[in-house]
mmCIF file of the N, C-alpha and C atoms, coordinates in Angstrom:
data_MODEL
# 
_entry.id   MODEL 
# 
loop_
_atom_site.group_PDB 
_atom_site.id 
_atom_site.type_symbol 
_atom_site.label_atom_id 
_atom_site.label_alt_id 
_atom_site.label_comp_id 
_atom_site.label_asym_id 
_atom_site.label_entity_id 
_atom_site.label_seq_id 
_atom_site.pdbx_PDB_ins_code 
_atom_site.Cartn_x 
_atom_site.Cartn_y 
_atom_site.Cartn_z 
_atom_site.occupancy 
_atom_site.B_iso_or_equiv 
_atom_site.pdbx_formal_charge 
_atom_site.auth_seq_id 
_atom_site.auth_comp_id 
_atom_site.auth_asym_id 
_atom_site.auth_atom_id 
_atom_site.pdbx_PDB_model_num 
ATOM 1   N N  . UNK A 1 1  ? -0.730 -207.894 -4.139 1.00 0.00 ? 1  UNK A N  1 
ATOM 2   C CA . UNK A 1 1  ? -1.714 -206.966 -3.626 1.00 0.00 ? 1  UNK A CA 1 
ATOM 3   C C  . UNK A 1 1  ? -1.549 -206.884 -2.111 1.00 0.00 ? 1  UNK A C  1 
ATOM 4   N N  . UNK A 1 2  ? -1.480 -206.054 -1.755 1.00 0.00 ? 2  UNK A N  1 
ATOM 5   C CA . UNK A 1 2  ? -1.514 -205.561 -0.405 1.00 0.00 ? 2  UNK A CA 1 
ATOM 6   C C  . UNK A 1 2  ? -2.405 -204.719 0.726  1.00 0.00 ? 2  UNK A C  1 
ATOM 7   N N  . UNK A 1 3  ? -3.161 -204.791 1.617  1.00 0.00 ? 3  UNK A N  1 
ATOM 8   C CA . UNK A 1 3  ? -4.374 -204.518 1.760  1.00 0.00 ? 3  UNK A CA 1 
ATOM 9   C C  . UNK A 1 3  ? -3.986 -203.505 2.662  1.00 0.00 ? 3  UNK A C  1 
ATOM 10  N N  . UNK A 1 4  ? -4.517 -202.396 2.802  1.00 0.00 ? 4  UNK A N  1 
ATOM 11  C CA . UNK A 1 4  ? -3.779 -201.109 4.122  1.00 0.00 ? 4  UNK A CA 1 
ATOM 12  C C  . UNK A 1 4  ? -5.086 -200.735 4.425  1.00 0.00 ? 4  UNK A C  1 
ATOM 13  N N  . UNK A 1 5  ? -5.400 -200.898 5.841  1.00 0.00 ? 5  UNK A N  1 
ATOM 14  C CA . UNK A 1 5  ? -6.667 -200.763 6.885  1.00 0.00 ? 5  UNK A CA 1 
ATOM 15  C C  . UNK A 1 5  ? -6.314 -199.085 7.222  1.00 0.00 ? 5  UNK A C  1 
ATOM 16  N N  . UNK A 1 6  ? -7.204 -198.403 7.799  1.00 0.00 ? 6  UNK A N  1 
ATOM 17  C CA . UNK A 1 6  ? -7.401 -197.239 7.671  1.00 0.00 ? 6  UNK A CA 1 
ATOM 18  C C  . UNK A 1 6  ? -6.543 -196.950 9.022  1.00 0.00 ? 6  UNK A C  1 
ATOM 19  N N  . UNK A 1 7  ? -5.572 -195.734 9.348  1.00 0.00 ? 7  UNK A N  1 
ATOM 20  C CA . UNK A 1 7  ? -4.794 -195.703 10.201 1.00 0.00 ? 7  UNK A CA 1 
ATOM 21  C C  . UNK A 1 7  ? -3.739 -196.489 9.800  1.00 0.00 ? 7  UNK A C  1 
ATOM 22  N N  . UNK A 1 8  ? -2.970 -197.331 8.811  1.00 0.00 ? 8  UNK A N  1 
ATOM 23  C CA . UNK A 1 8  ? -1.994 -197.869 8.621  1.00 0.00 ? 8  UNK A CA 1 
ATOM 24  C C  . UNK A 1 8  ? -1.543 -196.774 7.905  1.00 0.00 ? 8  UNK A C  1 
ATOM 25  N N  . UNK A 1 9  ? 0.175  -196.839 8.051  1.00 0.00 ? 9  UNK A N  1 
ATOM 26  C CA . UNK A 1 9  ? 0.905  -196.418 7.631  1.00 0.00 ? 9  UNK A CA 1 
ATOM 27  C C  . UNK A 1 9  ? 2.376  -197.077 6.938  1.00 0.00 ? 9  UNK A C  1 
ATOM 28  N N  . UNK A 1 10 ? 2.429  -196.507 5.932  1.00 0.00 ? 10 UNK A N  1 
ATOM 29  C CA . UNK A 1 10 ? 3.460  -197.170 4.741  1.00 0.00 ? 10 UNK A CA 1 
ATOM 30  C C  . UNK A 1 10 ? 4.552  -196.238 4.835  1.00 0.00 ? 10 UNK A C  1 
ATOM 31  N N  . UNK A 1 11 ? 5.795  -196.740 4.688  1.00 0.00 ? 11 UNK A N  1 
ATOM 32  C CA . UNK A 1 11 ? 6.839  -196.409 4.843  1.00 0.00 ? 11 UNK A CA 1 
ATOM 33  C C  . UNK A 1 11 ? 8.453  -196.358 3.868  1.00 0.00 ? 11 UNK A C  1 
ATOM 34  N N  . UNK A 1 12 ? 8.439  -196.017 2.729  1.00 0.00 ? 12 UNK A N  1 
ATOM 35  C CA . UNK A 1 12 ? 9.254  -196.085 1.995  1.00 0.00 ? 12 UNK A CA 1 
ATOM 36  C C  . UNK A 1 12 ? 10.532 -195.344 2.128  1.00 0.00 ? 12 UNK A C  1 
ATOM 37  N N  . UNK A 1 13 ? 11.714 -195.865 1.885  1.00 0.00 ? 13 UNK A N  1 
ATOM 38  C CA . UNK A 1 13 ? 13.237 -195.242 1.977  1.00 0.00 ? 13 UNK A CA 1 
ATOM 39  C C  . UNK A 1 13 ? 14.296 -195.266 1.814  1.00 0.00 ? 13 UNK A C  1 
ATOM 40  N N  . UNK A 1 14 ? 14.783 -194.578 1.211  1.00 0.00 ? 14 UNK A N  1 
ATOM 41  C CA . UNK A 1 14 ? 16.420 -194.876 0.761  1.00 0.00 ? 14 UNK A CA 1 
ATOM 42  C C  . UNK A 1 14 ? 17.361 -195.471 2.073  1.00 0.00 ? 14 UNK A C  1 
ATOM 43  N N  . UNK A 1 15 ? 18.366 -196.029 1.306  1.00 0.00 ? 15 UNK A N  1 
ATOM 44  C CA . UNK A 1 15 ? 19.938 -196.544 2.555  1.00 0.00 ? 15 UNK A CA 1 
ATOM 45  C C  . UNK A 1 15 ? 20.057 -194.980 3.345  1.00 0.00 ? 15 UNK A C  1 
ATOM 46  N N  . UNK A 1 16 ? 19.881 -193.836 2.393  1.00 0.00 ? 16 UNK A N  1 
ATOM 47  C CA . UNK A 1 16 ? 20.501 -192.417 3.011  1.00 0.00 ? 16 UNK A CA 1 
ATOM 48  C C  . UNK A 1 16 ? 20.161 -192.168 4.462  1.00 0.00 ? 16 UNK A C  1 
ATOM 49  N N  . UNK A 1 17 ? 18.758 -192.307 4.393  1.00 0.00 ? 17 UNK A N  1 
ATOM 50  C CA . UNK A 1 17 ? 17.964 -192.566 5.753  1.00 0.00 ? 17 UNK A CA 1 
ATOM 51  C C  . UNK A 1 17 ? 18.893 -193.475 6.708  1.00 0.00 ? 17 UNK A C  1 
ATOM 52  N N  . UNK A 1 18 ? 19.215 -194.468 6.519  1.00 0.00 ? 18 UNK A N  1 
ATOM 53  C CA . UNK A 1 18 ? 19.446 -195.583 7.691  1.00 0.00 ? 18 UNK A CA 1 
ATOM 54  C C  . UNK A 1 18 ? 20.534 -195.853 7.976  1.00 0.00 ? 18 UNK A C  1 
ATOM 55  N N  . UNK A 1 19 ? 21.345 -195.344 6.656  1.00 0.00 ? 19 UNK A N  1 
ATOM 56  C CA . UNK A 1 19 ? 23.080 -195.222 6.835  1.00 0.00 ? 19 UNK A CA 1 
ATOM 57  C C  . UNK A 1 19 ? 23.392 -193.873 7.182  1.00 0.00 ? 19 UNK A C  1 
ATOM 58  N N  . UNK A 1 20 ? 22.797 -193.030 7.576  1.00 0.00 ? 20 UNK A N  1 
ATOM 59  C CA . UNK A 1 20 ? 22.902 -191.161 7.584  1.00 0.00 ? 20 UNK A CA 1 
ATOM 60  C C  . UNK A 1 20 ? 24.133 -191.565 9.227  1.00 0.00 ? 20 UNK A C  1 
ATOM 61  N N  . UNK A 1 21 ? 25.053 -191.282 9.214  1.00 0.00 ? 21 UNK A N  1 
ATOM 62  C CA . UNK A 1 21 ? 25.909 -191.083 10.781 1.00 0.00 ? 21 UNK A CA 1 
ATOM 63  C C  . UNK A 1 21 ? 25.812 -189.958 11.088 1.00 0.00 ? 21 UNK A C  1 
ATOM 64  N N  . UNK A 1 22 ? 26.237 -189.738 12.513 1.00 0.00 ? 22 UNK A N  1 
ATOM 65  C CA . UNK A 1 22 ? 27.003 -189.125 13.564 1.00 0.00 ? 22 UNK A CA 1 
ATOM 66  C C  . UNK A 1 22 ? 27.799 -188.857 13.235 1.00 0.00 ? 22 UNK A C  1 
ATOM 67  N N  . UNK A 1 23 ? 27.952 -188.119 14.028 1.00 0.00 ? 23 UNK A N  1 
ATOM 68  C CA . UNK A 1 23 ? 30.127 -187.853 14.331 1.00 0.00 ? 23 UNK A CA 1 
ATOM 69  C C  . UNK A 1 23 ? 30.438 -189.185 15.102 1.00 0.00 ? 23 UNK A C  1 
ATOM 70  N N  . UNK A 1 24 ? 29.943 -190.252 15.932 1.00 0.00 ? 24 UNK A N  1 
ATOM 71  C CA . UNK A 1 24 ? 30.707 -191.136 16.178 1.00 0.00 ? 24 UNK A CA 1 
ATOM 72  C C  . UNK A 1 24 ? 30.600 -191.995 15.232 1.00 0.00 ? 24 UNK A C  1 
ATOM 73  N N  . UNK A 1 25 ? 30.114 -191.741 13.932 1.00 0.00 ? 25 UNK A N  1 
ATOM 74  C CA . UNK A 1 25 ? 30.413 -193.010 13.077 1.00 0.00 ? 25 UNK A CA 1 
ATOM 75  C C  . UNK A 1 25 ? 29.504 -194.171 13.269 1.00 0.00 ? 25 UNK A C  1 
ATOM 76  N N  . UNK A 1 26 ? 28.121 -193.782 13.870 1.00 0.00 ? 26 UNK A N  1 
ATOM 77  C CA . UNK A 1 26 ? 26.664 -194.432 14.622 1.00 0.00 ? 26 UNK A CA 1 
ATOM 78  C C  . UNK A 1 26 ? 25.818 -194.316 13.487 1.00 0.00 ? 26 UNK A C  1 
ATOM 79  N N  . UNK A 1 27 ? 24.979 -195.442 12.496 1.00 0.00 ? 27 UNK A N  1 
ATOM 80  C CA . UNK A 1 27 ? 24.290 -195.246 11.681 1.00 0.00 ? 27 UNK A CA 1 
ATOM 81  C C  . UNK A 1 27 ? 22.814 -195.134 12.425 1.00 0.00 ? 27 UNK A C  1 
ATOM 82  N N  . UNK A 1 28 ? 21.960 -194.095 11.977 1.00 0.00 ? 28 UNK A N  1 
ATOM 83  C CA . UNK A 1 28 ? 20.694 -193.905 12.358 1.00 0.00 ? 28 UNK A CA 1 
ATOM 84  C C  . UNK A 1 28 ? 20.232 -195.133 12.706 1.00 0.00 ? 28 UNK A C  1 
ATOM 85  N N  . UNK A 1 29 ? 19.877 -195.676 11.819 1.00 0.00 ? 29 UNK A N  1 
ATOM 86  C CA . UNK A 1 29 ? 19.505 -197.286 11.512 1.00 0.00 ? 29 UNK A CA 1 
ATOM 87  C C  . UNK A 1 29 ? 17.538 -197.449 11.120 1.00 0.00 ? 29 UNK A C  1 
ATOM 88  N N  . UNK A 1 30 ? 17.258 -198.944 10.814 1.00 0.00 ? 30 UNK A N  1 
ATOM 89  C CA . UNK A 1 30 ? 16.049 -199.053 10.590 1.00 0.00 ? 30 UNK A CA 1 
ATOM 90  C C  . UNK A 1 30 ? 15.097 -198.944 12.001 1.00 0.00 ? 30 UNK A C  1 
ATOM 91  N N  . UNK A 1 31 ? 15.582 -199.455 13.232 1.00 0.00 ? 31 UNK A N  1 
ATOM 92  C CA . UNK A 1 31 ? 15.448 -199.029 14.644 1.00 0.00 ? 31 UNK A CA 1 
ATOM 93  C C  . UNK A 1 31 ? 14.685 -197.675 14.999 1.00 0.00 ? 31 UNK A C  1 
ATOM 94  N N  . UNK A 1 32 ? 15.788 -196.598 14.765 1.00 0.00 ? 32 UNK A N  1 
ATOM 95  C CA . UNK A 1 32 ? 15.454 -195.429 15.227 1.00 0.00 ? 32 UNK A CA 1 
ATOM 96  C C  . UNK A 1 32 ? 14.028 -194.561 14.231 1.00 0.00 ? 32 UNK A C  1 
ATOM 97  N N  . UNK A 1 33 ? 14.243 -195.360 13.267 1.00 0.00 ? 33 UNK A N  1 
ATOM 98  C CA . UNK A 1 33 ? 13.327 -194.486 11.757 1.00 0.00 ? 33 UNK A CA 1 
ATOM 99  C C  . UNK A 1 33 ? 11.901 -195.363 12.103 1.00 0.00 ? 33 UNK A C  1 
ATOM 100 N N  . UNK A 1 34 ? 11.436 -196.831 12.894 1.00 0.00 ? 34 UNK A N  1 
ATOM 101 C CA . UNK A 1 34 ? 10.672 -197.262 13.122 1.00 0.00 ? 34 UNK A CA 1 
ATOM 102 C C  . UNK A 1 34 ? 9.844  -196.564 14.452 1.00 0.00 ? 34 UNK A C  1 
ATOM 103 N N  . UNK A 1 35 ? 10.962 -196.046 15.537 1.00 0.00 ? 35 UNK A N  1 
ATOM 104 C CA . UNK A 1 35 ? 10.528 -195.342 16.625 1.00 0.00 ? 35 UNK A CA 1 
ATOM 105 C C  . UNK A 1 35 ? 9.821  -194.230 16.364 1.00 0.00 ? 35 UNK A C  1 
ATOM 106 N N  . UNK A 1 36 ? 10.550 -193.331 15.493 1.00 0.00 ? 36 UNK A N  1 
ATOM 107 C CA . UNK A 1 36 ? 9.993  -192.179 15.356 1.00 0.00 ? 36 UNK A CA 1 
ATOM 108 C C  . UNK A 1 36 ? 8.559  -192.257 14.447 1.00 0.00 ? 36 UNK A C  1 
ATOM 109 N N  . UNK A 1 37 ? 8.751  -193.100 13.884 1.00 0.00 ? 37 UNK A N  1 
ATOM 110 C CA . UNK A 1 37 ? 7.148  -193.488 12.675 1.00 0.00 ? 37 UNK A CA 1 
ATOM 111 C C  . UNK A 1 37 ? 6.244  -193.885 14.014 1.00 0.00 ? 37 UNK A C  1 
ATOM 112 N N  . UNK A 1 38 ? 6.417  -194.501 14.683 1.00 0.00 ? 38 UNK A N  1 
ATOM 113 C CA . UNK A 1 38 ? 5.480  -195.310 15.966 1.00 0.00 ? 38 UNK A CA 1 
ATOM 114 C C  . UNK A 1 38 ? 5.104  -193.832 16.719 1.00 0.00 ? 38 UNK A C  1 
ATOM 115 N N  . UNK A 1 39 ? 6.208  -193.260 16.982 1.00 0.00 ? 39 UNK A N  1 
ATOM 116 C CA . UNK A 1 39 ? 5.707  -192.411 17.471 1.00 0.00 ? 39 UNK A CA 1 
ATOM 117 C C  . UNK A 1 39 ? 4.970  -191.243 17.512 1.00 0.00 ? 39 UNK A C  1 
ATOM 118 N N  . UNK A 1 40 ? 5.122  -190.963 16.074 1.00 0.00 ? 40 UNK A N  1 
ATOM 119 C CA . UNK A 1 40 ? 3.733  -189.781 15.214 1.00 0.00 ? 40 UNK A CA 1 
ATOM 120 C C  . UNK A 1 40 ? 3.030  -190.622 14.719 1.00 0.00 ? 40 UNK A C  1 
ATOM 121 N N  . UNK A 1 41 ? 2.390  -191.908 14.632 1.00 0.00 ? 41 UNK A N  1 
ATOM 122 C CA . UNK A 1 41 ? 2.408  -192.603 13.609 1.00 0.00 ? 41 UNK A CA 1 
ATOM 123 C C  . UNK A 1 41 ? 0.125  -191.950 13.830 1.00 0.00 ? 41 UNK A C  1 
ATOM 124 N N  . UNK A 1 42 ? -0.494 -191.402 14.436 1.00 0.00 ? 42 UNK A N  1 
ATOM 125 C CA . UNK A 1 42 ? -2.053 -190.579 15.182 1.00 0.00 ? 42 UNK A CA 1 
ATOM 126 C C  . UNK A 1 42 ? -1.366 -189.415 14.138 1.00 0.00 ? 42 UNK A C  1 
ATOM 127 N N  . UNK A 1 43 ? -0.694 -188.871 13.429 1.00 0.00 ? 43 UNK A N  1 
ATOM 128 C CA . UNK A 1 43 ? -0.142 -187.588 12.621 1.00 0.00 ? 43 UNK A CA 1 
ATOM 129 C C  . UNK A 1 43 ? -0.759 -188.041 11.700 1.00 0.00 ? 43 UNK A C  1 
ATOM 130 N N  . UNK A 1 44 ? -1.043 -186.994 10.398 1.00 0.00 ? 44 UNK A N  1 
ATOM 131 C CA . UNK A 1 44 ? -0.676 -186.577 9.261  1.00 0.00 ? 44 UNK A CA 1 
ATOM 132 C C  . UNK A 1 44 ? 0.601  -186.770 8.979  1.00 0.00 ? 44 UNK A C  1 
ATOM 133 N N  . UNK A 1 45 ? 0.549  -187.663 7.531  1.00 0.00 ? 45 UNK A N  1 
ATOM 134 C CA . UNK A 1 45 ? 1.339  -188.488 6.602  1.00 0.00 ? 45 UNK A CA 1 
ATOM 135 C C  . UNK A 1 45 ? 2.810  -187.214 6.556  1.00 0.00 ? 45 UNK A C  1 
ATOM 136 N N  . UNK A 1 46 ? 2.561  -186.092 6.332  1.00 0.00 ? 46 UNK A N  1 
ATOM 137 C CA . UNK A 1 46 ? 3.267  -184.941 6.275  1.00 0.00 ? 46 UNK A CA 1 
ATOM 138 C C  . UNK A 1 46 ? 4.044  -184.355 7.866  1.00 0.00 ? 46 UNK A C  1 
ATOM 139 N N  . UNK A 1 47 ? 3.390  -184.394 8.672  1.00 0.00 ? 47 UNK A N  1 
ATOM 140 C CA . UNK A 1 47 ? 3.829  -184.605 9.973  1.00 0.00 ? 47 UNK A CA 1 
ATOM 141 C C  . UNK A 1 47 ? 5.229  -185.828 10.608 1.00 0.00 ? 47 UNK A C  1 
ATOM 142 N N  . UNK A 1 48 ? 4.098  -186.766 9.654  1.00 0.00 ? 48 UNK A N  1 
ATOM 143 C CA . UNK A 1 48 ? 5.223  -187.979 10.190 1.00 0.00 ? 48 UNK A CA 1 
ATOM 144 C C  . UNK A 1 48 ? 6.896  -187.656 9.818  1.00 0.00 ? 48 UNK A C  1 
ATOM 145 N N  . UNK A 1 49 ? 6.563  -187.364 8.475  1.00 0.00 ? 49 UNK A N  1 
ATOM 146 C CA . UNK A 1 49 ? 7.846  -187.233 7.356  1.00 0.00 ? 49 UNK A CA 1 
ATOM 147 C C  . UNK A 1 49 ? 9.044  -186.016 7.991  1.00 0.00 ? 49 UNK A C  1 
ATOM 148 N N  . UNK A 1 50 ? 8.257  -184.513 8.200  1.00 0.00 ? 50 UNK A N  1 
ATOM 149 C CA . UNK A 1 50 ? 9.184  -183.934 9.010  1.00 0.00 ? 50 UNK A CA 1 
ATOM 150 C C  . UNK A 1 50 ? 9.210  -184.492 10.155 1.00 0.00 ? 50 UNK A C  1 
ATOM 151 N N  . UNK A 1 51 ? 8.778  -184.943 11.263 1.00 0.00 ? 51 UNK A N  1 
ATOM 152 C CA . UNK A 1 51 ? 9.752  -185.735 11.906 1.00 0.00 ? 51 UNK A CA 1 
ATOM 153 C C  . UNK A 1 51 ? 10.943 -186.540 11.973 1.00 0.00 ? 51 UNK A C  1 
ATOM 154 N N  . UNK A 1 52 ? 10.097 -187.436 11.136 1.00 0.00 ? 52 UNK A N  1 
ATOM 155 C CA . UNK A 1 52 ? 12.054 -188.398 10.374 1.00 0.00 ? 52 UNK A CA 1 
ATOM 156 C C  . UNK A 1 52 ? 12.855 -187.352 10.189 1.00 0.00 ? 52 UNK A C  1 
ATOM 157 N N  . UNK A 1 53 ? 12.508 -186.758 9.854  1.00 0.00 ? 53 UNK A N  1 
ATOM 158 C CA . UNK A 1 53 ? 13.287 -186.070 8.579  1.00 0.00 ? 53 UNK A CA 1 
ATOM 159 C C  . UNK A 1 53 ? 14.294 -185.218 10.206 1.00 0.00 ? 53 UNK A C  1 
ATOM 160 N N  . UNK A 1 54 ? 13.395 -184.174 10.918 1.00 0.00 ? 54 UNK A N  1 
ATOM 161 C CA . UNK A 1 54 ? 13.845 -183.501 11.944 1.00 0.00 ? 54 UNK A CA 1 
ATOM 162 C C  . UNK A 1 54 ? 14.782 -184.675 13.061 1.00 0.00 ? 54 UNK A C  1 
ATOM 163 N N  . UNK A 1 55 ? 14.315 -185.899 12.797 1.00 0.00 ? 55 UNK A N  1 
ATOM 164 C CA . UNK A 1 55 ? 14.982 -186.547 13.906 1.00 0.00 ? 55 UNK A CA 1 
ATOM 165 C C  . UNK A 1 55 ? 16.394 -187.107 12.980 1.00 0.00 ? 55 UNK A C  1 
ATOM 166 N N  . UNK A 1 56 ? 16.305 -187.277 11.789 1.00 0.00 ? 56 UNK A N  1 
ATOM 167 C CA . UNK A 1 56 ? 17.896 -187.866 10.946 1.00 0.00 ? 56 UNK A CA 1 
ATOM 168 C C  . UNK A 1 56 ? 18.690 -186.253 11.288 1.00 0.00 ? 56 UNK A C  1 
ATOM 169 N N  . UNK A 1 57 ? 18.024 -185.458 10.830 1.00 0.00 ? 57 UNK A N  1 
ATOM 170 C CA . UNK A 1 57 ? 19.006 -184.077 10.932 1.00 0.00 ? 57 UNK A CA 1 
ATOM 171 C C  . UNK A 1 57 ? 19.824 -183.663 12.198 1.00 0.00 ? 57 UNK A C  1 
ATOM 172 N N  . UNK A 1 58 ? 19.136 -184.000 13.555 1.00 0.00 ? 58 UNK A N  1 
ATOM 173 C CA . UNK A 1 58 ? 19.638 -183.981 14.845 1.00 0.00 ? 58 UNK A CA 1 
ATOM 174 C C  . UNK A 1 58 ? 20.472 -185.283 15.067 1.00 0.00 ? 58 UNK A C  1 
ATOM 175 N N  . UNK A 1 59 ? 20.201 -186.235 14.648 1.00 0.00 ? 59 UNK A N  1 
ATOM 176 C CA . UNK A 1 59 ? 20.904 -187.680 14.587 1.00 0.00 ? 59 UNK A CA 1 
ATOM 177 C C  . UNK A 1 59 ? 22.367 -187.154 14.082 1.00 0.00 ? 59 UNK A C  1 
ATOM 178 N N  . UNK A 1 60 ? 22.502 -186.766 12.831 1.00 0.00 ? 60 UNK A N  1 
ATOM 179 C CA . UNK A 1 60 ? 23.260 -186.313 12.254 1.00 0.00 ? 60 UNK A CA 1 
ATOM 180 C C  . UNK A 1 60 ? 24.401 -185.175 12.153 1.00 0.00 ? 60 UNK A C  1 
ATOM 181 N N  . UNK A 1 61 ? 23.867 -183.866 13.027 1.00 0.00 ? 61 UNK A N  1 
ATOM 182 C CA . UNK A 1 61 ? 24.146 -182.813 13.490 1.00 0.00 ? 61 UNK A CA 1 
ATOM 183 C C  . UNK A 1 61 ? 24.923 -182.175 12.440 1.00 0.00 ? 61 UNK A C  1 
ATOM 184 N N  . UNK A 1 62 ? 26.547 -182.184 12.561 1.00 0.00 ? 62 UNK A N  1 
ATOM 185 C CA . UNK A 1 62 ? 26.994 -181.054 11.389 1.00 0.00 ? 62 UNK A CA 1 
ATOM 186 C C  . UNK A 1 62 ? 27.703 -182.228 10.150 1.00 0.00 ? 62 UNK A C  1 
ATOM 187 N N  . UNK A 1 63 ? 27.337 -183.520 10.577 1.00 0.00 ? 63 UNK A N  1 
ATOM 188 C CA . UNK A 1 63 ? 27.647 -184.100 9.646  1.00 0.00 ? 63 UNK A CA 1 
ATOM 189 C C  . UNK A 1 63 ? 27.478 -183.813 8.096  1.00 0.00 ? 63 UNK A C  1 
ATOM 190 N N  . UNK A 1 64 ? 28.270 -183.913 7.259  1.00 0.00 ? 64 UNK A N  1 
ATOM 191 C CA . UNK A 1 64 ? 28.295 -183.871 5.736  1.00 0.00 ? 64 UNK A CA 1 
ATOM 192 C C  . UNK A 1 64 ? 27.633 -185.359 5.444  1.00 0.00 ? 64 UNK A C  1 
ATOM 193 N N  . UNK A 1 65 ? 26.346 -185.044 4.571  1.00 0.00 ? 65 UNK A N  1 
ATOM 194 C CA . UNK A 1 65 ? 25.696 -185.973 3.973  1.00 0.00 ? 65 UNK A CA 1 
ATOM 195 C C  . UNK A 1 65 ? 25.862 -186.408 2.622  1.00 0.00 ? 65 UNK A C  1 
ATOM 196 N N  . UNK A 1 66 ? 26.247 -187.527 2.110  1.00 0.00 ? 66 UNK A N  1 
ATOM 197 C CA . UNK A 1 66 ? 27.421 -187.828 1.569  1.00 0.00 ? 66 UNK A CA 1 
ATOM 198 C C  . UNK A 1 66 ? 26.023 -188.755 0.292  1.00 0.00 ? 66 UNK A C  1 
ATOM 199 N N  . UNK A 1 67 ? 24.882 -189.219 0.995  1.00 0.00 ? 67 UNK A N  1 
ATOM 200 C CA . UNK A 1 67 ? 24.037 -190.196 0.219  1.00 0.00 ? 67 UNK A CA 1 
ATOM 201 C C  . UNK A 1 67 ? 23.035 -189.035 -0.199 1.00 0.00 ? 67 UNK A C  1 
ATOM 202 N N  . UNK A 1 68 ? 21.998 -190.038 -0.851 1.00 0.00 ? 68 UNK A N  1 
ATOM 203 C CA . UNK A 1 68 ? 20.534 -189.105 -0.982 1.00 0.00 ? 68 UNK A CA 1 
ATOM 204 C C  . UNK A 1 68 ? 19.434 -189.444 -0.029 1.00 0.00 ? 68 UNK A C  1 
ATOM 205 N N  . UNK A 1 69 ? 18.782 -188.620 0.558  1.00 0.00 ? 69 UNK A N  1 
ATOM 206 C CA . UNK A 1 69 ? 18.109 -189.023 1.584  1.00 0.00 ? 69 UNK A CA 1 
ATOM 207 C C  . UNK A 1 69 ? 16.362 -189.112 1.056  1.00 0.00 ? 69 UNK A C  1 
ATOM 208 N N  . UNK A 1 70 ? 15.911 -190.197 1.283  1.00 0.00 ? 70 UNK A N  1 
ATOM 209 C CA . UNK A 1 70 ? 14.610 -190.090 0.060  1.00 0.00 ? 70 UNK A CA 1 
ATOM 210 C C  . UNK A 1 70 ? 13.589 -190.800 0.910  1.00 0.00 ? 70 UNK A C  1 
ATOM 211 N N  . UNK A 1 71 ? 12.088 -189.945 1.336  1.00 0.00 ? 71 UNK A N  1 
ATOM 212 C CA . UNK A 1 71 ? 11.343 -190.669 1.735  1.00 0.00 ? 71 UNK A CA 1 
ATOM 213 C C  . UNK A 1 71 ? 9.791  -190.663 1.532  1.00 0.00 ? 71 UNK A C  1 
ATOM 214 N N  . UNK A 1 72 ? 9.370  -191.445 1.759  1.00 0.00 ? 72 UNK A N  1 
ATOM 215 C CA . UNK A 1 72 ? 8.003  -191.546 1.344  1.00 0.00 ? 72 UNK A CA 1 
ATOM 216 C C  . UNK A 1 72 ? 6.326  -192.016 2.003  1.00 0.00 ? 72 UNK A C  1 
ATOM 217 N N  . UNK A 1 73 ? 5.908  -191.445 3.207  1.00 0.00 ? 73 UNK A N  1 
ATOM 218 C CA . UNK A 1 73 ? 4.999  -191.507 3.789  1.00 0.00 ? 73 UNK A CA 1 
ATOM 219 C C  . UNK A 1 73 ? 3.544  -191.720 3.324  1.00 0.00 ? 73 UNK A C  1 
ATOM 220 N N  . UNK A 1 74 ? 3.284  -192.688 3.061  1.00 0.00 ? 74 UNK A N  1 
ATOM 221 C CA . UNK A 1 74 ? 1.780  -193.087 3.212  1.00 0.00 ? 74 UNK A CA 1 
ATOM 222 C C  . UNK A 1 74 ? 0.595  -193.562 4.002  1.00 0.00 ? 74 UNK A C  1 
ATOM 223 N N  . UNK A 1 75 ? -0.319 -193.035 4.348  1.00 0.00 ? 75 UNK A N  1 
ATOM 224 C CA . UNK A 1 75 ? -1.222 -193.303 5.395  1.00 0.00 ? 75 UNK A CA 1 
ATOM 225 C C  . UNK A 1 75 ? -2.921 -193.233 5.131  1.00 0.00 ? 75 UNK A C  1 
ATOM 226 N N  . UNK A 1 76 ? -3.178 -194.180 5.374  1.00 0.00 ? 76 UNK A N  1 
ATOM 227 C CA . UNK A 1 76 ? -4.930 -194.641 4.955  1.00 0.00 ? 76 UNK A CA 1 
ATOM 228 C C  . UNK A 1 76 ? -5.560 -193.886 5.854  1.00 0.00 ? 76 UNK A C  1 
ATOM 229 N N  . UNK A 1 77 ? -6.372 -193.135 5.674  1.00 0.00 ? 77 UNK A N  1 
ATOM 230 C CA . UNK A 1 77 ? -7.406 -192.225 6.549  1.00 0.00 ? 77 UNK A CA 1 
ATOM 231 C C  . UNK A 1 77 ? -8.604 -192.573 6.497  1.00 0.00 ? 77 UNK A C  1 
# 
């Protein structure tokens, strides 16, 4: 059992997310996907998600995405 206080936010996600590269062959990582959650983290659960989501895609640029990218935002209001 796990207890989530109001304003917490839960964070679920595939490798696709954290292994997603660059062109230099730079994995996003769990790092950058923690920044960007910290940093909408006052958003809507839906907010947060296109962010990740907008910040792997620019991370990524014309890279061919090769995994499945799968995520899952939860947040106690």
């Amino acid at each position: 059992k796990i207890e989530i206080a109001e304003g917490d936010v839960v964070v679920l996600f595939t490798d696709g997310i954290t292994e997603a590269e660059n062109p230099a062959k730079e994995q996003y990582g769990v790092e950058r996907l923690c920044e960007v959650v910290r940093t909408h983290r006052a958003e809507a659960a839906q907010e947060i998600k296109n962010a990740v989501l907008a910040s792997v895609t620019a991370f990524i640029g014309e890279q061919q995405i090769f995994d499945d990218i799968t995520l899952v935002i939860a947040k106690r209001v």
